[in-house]
C-alpha positions as semicolon CSV with decimal commas, in nm:
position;residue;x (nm);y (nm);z (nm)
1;X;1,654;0,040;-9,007
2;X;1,409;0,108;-8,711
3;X;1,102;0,305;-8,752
4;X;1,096;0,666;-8,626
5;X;0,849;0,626;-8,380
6;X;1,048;0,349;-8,236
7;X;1,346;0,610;-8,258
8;X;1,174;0,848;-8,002
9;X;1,100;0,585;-7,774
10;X;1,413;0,461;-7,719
11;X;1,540;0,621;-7,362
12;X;1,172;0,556;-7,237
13;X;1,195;0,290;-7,029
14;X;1,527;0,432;-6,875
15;X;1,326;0,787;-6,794
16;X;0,998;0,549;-6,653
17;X;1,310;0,359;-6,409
18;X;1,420;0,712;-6,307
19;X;1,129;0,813;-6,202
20;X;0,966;0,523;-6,038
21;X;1,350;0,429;-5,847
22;X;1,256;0,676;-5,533
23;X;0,918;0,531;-5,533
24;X;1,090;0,165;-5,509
25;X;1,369;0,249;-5,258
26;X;1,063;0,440;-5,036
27;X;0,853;0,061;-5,035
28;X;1,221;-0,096;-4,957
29;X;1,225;0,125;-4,666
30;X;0,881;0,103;-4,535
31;X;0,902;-0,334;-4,607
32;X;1,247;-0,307;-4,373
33;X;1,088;-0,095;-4,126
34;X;0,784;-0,291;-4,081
35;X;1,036;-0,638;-4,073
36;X;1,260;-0,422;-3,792
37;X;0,974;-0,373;-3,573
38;X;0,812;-0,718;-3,605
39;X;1,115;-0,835;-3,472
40;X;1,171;-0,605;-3,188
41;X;0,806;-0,691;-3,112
42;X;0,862;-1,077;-3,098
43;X;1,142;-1,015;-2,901
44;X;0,973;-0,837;-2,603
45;X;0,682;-1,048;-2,639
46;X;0,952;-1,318;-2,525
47;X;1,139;-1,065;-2,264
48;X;0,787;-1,009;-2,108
49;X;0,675;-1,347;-2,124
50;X;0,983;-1,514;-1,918
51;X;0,983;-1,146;-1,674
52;X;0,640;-1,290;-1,623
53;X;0,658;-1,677;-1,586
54;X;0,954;-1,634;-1,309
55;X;0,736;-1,332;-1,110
56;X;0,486;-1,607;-1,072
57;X;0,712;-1,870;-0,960
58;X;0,813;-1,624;-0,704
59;X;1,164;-1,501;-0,886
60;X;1,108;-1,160;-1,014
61;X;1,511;-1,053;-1,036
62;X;1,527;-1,344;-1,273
63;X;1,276;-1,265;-1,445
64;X;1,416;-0,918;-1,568
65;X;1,765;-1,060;-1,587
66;X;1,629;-1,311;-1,909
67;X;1,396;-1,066;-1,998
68;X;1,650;-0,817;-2,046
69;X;1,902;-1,128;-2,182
70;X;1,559;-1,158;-2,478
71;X;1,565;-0,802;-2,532
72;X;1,902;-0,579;-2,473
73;X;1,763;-0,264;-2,412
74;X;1,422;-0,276;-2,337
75;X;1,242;-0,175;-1,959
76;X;1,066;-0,435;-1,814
77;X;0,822;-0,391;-1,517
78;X;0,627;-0,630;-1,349
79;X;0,308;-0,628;-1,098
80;X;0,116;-0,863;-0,925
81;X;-0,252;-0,862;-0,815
82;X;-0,562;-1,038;-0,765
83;X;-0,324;-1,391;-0,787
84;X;-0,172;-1,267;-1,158
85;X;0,181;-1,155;-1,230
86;X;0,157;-0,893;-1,527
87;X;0,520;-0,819;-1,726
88;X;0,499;-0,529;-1,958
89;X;0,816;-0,485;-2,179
90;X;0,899;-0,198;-2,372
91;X;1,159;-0,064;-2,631
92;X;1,237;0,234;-2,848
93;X;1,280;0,114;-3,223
94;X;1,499;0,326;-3,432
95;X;1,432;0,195;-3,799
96;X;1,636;0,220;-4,083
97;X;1,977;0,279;-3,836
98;X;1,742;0,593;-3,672
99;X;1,679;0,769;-4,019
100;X;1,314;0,759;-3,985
101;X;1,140;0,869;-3,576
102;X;1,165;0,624;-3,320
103;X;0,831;0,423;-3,235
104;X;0,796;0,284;-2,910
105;X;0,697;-0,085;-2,880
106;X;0,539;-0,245;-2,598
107;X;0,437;-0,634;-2,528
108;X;0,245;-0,735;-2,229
109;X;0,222;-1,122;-2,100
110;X;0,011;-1,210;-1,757
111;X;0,106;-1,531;-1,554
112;X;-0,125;-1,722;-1,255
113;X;0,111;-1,714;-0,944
114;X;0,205;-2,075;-0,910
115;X;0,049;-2,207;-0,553
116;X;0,422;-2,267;-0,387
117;X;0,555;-1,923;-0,493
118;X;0,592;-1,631;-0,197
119;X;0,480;-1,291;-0,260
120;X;0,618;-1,167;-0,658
């Protein structure tokens, strides 16, 4: 026959799991979040890095087309000075399916303009 003290402590560990579940599902959604926007951010590190690369061989439409092929969504806007090409591309990241506030994301590459490329 258990102890009494062992009795009483019976539905412990189911009260502790209670009240440390919200606490687990909130790091779930944080981890998922963070994972979400990683992502996004490789992805228009990519978009602005091809937008970029074609600008400087002279092919800027291009460019945005892949850029926007990398990253669905995303605004991509490119400039040219002092013999660079710079590609910024940027995205609103709704994590969690838009339960939590958008953050805005933004990668940046910079190309040389290649010697036989025209004007970007």
């Amino acid at each position: 026959m258990p102890s009494d003290g062992h009795r009483r402590d019976r539905g412990m560990v189911t009260a502790e799991l209670a009240a440390c579940l919200p606490v687990l599902v909130l790091i779930l959604g944080v981890a998922i979040s963070a994972v979400t926007v990683v992502a996004e951010r490789v992805r228009l590190a990519d978009a602005a890095r091809e937008a970029a690369r074609a600008a400087a061989r002279g092919d800027p439409g291009t460019g945005r087309r892949l850029a926007l092929e990398d990253a669905p969504g995303a605004r991509v806007g490119v400039s040219s000075g002092g013999g660079t090409v710079t590609a910024v591309a940027t995205k609103q990241v709704h994590p969690l399916g838009g339960w939590l506030p958008s953050i805005t994301v933004s990668e940046r590459c910079v190309a040389a303009v290649e010697p036989t490329a025209g004007p970007p």
